[in-house]
C-alpha positions in Angstrom: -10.1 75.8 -26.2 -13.5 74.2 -26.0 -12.1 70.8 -27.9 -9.3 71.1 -25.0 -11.9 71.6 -22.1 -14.3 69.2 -23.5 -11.6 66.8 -23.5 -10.3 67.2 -19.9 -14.5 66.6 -18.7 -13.8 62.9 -20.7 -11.0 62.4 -18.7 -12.3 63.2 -16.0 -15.5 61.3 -15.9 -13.5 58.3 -17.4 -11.4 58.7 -13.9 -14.3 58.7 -11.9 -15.2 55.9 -13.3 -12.4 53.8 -12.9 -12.5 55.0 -9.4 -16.2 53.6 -9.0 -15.3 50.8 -10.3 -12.4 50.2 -8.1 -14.2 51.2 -4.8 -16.9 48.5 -5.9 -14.5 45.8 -6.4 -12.8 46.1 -3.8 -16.0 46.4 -1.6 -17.3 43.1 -3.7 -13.6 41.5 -2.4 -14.0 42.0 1.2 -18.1 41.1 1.0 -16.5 37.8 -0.8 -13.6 37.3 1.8 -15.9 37.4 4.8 -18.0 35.2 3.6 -15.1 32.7 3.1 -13.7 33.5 6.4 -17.0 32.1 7.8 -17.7 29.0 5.8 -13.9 28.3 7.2 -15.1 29.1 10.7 -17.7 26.5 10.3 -15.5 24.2 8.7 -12.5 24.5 11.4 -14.7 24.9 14.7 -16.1 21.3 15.2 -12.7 19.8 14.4 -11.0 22.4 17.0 -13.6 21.6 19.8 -13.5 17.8 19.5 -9.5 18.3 19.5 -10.0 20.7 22.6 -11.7 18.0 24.3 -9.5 15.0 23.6 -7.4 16.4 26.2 -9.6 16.8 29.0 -10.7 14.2 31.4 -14.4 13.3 31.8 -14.7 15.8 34.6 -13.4 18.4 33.2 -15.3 17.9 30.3 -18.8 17.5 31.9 -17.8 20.6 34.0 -16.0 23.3 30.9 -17.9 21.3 27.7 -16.3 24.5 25.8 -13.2 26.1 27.1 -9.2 24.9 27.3 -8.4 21.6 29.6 -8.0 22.9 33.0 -5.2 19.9 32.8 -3.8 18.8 29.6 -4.0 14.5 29.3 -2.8 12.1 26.5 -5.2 9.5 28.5 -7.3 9.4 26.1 -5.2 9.2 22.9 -2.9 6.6 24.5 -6.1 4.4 25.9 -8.0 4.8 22.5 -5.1 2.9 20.5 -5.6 -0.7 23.1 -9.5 -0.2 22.3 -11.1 -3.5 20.7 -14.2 -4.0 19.0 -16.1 -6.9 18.8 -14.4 -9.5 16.4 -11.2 -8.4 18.8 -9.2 -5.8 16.4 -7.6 -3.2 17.8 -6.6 0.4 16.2 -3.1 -0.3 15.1 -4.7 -3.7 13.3 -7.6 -1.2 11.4 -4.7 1.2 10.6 -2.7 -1.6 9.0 -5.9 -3.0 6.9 -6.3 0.6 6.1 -2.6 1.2 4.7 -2.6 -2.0 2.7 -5.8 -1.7 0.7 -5.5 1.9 0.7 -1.9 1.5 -1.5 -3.3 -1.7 -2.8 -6.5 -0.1 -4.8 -4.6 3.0 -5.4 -2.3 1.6 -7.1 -4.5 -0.7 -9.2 -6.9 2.2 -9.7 -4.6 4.4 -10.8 -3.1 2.3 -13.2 -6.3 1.2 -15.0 -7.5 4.8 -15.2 -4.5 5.5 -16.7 -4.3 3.5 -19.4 -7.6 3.3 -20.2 -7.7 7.2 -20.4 -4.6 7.1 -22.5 -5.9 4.6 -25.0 -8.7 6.3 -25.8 -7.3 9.8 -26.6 -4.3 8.2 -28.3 -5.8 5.6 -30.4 -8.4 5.0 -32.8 -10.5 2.1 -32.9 -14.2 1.7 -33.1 -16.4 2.1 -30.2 -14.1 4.5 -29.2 -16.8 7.1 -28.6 -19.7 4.7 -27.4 -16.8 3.6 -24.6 -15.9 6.4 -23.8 -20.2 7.9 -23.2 -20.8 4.1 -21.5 -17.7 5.7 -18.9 -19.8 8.8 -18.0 -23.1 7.4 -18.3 -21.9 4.3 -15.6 -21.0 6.9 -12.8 -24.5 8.3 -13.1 -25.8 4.9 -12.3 -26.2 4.2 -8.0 -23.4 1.4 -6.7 -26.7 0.4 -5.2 -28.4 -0.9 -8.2 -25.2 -3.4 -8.9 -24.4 -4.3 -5.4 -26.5 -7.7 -5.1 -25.3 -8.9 -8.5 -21.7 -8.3 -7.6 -21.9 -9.5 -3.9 -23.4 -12.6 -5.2 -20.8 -12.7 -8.3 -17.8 -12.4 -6.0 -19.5 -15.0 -3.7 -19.6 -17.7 -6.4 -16.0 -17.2 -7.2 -14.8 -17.2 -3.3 -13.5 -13.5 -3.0 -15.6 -12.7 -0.2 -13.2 -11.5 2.7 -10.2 -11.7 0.8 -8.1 -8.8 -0.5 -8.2 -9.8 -4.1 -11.7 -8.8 -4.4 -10.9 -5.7 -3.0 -8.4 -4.8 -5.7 -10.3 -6.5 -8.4 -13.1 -4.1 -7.5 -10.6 -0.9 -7.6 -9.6 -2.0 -11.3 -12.1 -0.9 -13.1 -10.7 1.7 -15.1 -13.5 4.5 -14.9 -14.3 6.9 -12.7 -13.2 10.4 -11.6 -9.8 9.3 -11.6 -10.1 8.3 -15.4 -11.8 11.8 -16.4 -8.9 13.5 -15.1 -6.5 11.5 -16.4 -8.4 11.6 -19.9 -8.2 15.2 -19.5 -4.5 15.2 -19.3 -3.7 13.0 -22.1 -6.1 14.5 -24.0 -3.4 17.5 -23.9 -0.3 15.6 -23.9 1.9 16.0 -27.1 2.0 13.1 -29.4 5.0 14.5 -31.0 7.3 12.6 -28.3 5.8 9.3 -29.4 5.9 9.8 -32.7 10.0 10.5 -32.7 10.1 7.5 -30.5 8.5 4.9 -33.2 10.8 6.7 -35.6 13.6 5.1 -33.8 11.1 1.9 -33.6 9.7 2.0 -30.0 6.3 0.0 -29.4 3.4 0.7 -27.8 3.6 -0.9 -24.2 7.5 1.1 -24.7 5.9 4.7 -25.5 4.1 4.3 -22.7 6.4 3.0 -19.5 8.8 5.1 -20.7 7.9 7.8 -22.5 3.9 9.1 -21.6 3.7 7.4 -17.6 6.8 9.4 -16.9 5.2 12.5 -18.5 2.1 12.3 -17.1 4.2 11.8 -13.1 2.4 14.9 -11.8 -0.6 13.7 -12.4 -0.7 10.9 -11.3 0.3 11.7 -8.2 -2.5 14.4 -7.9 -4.7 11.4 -8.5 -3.5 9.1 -6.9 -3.3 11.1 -3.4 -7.7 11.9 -4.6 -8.0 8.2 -5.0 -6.4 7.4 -1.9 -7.7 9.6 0.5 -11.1 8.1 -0.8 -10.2 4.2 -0.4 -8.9 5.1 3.0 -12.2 6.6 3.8 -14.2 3.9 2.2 -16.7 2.1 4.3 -19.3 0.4 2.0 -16.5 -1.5 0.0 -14.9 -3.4 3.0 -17.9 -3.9 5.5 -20.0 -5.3 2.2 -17.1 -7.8 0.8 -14.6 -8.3 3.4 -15.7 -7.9 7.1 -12.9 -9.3 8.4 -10.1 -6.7 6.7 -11.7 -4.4 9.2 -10.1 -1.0 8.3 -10.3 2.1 10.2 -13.0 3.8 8.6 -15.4 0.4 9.2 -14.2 -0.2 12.9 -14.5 3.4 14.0 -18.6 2.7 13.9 -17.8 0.0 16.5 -15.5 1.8 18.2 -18.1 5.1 18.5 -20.6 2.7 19.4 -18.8 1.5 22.4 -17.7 4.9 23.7 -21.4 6.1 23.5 -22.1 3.3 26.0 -19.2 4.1 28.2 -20.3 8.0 28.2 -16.7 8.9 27.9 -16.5 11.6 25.0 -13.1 12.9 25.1 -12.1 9.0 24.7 -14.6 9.0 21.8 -13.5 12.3 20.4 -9.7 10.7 20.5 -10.9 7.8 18.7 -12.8 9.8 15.7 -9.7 12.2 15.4 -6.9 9.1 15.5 -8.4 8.5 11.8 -8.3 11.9 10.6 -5.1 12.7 11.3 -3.3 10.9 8.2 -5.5 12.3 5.6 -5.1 15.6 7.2 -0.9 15.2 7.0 -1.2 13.8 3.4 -3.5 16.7 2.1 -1.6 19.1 3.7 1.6 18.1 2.3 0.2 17.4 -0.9 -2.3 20.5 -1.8 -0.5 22.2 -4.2 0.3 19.1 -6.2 -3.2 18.4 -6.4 -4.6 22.1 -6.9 -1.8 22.5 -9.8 -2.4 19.1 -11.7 -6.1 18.6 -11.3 -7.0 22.1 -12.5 -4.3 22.7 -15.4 -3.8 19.7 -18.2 -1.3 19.4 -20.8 2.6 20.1 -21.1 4.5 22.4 -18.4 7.6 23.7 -19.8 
């Protein structure tokens, strides 16, 4: 009997326990989950407002800075797309500068991060790990510190202002697009080219056909990274090609302008008018690049 009670106290504390346990987790979650519901508050609110105020004329702005348009106008969004800036480009011209080297250096990008990535998890050669530390130690190393010698470089060679020296300067292979892909590979099976130079497939073969469609996801995951940042890229295009003015470069002028005119729900329209495709693309896209940047190797 006192085995039997003794036993039924164990239980019971080890209940309480649980219980504890539970109560403070769950307290933990919803400490946790507030917190998150502010940062997103913060996050969403300046967005929101300048959205809010696209729609309202001048007056109505000046006179209700913070509540709904007492009358809702597309003035500002239709006006903002005839805007010019001072070498005479308007929006549609920036958005089609944007489109063309955004696809342009993703695709380069992504293809030289990919095969550099893949050679140097598939293969071995020497240098292989000195290549491999000069790619992490290089991104620790400021754009700033290379920028004269490469301005002056591209100048010599006359690819100043010209797409080419965009794309040449997307190529390079390393990066954060190369880590992930690196990652991937890294966890890829070899046992799919091995079968395939068993029925004596090369190398460039393996990889077009066999790894690149493999690796699909991804790439795409990249790929959508990489070009959400060349379409946001302003250094690149106002430092070797002013005249590809893109949309992140001319919205400066374009802000500029509308401080000058004191019209903000014009200037708001303007600052949103580039947001809005990166906004469509990472909301369509976020669970491709949540799944494929955070898990590596073979899905089944």
């Amino acid at each position: 009997r006192e085995n039997s009670a003794d036993e039924k106290r164990g239980r019971l504390m080890v209940r309480r326990q649980r219980v504890k346990k539970a109560k403070s987790d769950l307290i933990l979650m919803w400490v946790m989950f507030a917190v998150f519901v502010l940062y997103a508050i913060t996050l969403l609110f300046p967005f929101l407002w300048c959205l809010l105020n696209s729609f309202k004329t001048m007056e109505d702005f000046l006179y209700n800075v913070n509540g709904f348009p007492t009358t809702w106008t597309l003035e500002n969004w239709i006006e903002s797309f005839t805007l010019t800036i001072d070498n005479g480009i308007t929006i549609p011209q920036m958005y089609l500068n944007s489109i063309i080297l955004t696809f342009g250096c993703t695709f380069f990008s992504l293809f030289s991060c990919s095969a550099t990535g893949y050679v140097l998890t598939k293969y071995q050669f020497p240098g292989k790990s000195a290549m491999y530390t000069a790619a992490i130690v290089i991104m620790m190393i400021p754009t700033m510190g290379s920028m004269a010698a490469m301005y002056r470089l591209y100048n010599n060679i006359h690819l100043i202002d010209t797409y080419t020296g965009i794309f040449i300067t997307a190529m390079g292979g390393f990066g954060t697009g190369f880590l992930l892909l690196y990652g991937f590979y890294k966890n890829l099976s070899w046992a799919y080219a091995e079968a395939a130079q068993i029925d004596g497939a090369g190398h460039f073969r393996i990889y077009f056909t066999i790894m690149l469609p493999m690796a699909a996801p991804a790439l795409v995951a990249v790929g959508i990274l990489q070009g959400i940042g060349y379409w946001n890229d302003y250094f690149t295009v106002y430092m070797y090609a002013p005249s590809k003015t893109t949309i992140a470069v001319g919205l400066q002028g374009l802000v500029d302008q509308m401080k000058y005119r004191a019209n903000y729900p014009l200037l708001f329209a303007v600052m949103l008018i580039s947001l809005i495709p990166i906004l469509t693309v990472f909301g369509i896209f976020q669970k491709t690049i949540m799944e494929n940047t955070t898990v590596g190797g073979l899905k089944g």
